[in-house]
C-alpha positions in Angstrom: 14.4 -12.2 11.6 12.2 -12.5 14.5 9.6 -9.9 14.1 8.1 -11.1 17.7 10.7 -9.5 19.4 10.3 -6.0 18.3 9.4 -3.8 21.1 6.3 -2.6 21.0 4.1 0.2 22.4 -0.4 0.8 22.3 -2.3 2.5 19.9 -5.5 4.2 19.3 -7.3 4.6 16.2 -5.7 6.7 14.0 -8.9 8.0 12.6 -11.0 8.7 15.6 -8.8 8.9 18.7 -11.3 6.6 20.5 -9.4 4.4 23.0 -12.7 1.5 22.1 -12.5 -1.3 20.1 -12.8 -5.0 19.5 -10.0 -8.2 19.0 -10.7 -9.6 15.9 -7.1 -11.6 15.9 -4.1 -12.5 16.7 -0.9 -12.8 14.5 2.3 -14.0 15.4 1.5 -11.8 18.6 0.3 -9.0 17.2 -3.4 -7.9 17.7 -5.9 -6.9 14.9 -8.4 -4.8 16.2 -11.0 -2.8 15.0 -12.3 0.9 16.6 -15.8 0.3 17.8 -17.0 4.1 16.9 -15.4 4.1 13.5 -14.6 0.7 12.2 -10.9 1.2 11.3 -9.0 -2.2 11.8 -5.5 -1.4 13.0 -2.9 -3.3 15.2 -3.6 -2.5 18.9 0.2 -2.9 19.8 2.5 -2.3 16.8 6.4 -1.8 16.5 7.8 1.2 18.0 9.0 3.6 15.5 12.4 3.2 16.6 12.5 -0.5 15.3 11.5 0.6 11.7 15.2 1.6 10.3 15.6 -2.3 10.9 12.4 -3.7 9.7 13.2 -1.7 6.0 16.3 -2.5 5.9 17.6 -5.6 4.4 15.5 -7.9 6.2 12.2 -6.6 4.0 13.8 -6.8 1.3 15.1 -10.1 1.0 13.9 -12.3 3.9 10.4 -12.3 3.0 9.0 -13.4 6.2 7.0 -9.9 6.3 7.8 -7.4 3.5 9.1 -9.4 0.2 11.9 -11.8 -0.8 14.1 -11.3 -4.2 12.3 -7.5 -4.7 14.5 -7.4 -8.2 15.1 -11.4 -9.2 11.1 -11.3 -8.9 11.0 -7.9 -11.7 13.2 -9.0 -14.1 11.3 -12.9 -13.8 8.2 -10.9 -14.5 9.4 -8.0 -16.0 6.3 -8.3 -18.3 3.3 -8.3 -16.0 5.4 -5.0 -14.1 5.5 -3.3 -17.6 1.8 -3.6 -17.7 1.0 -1.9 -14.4 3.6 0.9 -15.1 1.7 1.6 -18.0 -1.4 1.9 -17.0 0.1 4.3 -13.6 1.3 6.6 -16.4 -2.1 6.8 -18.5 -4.0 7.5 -15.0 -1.3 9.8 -14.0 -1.6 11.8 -17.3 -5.5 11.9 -17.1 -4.8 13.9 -14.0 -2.3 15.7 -14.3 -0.3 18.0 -16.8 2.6 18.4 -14.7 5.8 16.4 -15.0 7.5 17.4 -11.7 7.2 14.0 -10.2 8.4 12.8 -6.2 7.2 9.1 -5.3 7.8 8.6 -1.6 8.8 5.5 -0.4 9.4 4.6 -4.1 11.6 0.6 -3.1 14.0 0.2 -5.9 13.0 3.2 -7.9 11.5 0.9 -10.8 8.3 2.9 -11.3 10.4 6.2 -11.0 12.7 4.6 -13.6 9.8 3.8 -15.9 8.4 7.0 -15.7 11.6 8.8 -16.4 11.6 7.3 -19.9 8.1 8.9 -20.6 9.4 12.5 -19.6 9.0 12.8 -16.2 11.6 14.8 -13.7 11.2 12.2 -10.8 12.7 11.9 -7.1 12.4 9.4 -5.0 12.3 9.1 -1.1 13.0 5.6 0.5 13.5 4.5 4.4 15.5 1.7 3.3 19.4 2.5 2.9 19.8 -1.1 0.6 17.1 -0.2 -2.1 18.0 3.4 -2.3 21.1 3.1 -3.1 20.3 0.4 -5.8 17.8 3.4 -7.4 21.1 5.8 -7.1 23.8 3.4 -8.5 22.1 0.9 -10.5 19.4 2.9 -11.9 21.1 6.5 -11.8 18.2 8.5 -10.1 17.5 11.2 -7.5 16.5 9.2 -4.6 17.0 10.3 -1.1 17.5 8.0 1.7 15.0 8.8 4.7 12.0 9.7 5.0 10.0 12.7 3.7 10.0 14.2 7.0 13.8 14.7 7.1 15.3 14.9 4.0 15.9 18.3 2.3 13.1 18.9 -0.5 11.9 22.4 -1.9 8.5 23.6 -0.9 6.1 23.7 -3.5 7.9 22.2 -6.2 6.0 18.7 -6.7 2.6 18.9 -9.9 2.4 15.1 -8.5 3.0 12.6 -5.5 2.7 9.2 -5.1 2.2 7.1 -1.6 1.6 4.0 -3.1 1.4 0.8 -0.4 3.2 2.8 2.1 0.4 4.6 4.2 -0.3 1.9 6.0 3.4 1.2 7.0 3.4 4.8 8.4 3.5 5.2 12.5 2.9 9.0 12.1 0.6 9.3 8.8 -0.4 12.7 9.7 2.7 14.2 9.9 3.6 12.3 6.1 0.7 13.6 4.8 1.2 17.4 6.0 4.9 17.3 4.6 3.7 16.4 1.1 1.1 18.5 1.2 3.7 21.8 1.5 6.1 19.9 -1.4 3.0 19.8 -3.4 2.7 22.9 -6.1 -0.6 24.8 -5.6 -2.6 22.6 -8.3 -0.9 19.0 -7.4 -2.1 16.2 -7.2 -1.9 13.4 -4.3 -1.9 10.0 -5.6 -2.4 7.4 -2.9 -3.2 4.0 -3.0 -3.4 1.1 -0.3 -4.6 -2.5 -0.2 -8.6 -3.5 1.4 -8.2 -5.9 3.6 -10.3 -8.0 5.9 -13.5 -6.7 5.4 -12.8 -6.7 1.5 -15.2 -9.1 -0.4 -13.0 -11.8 -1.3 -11.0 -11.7 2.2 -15.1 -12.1 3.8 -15.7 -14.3 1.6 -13.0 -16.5 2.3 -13.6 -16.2 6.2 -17.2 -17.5 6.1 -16.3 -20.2 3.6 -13.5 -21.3 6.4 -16.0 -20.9 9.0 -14.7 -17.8 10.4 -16.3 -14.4 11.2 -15.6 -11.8 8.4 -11.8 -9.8 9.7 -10.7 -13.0 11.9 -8.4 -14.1 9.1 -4.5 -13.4 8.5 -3.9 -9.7 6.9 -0.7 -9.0 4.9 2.6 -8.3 6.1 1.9 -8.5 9.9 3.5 -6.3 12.0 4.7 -4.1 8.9 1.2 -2.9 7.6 0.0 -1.3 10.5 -3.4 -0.2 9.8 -6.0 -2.1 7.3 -8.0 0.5 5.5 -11.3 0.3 3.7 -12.6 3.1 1.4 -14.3 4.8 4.4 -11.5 4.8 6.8 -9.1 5.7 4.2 -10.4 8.4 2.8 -11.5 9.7 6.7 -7.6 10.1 7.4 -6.8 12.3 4.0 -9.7 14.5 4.6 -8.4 15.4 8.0 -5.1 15.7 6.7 -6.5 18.6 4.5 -6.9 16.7 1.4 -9.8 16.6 -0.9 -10.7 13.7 -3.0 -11.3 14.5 -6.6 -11.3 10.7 -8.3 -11.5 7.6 -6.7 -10.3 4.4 -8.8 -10.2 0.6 -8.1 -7.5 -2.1 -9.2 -6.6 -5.8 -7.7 -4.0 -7.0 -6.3 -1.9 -10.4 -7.1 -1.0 -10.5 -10.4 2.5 -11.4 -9.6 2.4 -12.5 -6.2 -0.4 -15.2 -8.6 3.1 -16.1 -10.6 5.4 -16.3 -7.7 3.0 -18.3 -5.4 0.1 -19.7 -7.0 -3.0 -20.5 -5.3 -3.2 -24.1 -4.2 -5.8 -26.2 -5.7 -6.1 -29.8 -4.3 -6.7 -29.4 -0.5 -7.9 -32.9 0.6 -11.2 -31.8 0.4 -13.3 -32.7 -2.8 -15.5 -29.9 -2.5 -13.3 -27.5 -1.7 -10.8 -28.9 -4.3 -13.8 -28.4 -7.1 -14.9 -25.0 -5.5 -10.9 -23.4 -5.8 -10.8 -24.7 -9.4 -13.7 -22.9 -10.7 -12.7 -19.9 -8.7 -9.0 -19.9 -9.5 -8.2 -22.1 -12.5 -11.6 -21.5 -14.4 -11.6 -18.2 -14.7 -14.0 -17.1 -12.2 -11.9 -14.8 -10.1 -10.4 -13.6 -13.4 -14.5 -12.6 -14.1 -15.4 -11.0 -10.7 -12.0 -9.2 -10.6 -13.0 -7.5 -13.8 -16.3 -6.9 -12.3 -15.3 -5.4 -9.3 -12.9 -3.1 -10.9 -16.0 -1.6 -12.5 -17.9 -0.7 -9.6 -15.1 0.3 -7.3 -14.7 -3.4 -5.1 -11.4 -3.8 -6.4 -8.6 -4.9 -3.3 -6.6 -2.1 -4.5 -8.0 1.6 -3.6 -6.7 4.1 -5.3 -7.5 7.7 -4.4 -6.5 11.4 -6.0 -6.7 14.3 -4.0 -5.7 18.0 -3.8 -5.0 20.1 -0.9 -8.3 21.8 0.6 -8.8 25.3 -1.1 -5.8 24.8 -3.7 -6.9 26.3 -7.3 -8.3 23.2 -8.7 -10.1 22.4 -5.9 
């Protein structure tokens, strides 16, 4: 698909409203910028909402030119590593919450949901995309809607937890997502969302001033679909107007199967460079800093809990 030819309309920052900012880039036609008063990087012309039924359809899924290619070939290949990160979602989940009234929105396949099921959760799911949905329904047997959680018919109050995992940043109207979960949530739930730090994330900076680049000039992921790239600041700036509190904040990394499905290149031409990405990659050092960034909260993965502001447990 050609994702160029999308229409397209301006933006603002989402955060701020300010009308300022800078160019840091331009992919495939679409320009990163980033607000001059706050310093969220967003896209300064984006898909108009009306083209996202086809963008999450089955061009996402499969095509892999933006979203991702052989979504359940890739799970059952690496079926292993996925089992690893599902448990560790349900050990977090449990240290913060006792409820097992469970919605994920925007939840793919329903893999996670389907995991979770097994460890006596009541799940539902939510999903845009009419091709993944109806796998979670047929294949999988679970309560997932087709939509989004705007439109389709969920009762009031009646969710202890929700997940928005890797889908804020997708979202054209975040505001309006995050006030509709909010009123599903049960007075003491728990918001759990997480998105990728991009750009201005260590690594990413790193990488830019060892190409010769200005930190933020280089490729983000999943241009035009990710239309904002958060970092702990910004992020956590949009749930706080949304009426959210944050109670825990936790940090992962991102890659461990994307690592198996395309790994890193090593020899680039370049001696130097070639020595410098097999320490890095091959040698364990990434593997070391990764660890160590997980421990003070650097991790590309942002992870964030929050509860409604005044709800009980507040």
């Amino acid at each position: 698909m050609d994702w160029t030819s999308l229409p397209r309309e301006k933006t603002d920052c989402l955060v701020c409203g300010s009308v300022s900012n800078r160019l840091l880039s331009v992919q495939d036609g679409w320009p990163v910028v980033r607000c001059t008063d706050c310093g969220l990087v967003y896209l300064g012309e984006r898909p108009a909402e009306q083209a996202v039924e086809e963008m999450y359809s089955r061009s996402y899924y499969e095509d892999g030119d933006v979203g991702y290619k052989g979504y359940i070939e890739t799970f059952e290949k690496h079926r292993r590593i996925f089992m690893k990160i599902f448990r560790k979602r349900h050990r977090d989940l449990r240290r913060h919450s006792d409820g097992i009234r469970l919605l994920e929105v925007g939840c793919a396949y329903g893999l996670l949901l389907d995991y979770l099921r097994g460890r006596g959760w009541e799940v539902t799911g939510v999903e845009v995309s009419p091709l993944s949905s109806e796998y979670a329904r047929e294949k999988l047997g679970l309560n997932v809607l087709t939509g989004t959680v705007e439109t389709v018919d969920l009762p009031e109050g009646s969710f202890d937890v929700v997940l928005l995992l890797d889908v804020l940043e997708h979202l054209h109207r975040p505001y309006d997502t995050l006030g509709r979960i909010k009123r599903l949530m049960a007075p003491d739930g728990i918001l759990v969302v997480q998105c990728p730090w991009e750009l201005y994330h260590w690594e990413e900076a790193a990488e830019a001033i060892l190409r010769g680049m200005r930190p933020g000039t280089i490729e983000p992921d999943a241009v035009p679909a990710h239309l904002y790239f958060f970092g702990p600041r910004t992020l956590e700036k949009v749930l706080t107007r949304a009426g959210f509190v944050i109670t825990a904040r936790q940090s992962g990394n991102y890659g461990a199967v994307r690592r198996k499905v395309r790994p890193p290149v090593i020899r680039t031409g370049n001696p130097v460079k070639t020595v410098l990405r097999c320490v890095y990659f091959r040698l364990g050092l990434q593997k070391l800093l990764y660890f160590l960034a997980r421990l003070v909260h650097l991790g590309s993965g942002m992870i964030r809990y929050a509860r409604p502001a005044g709800s009980p447990e507040e």
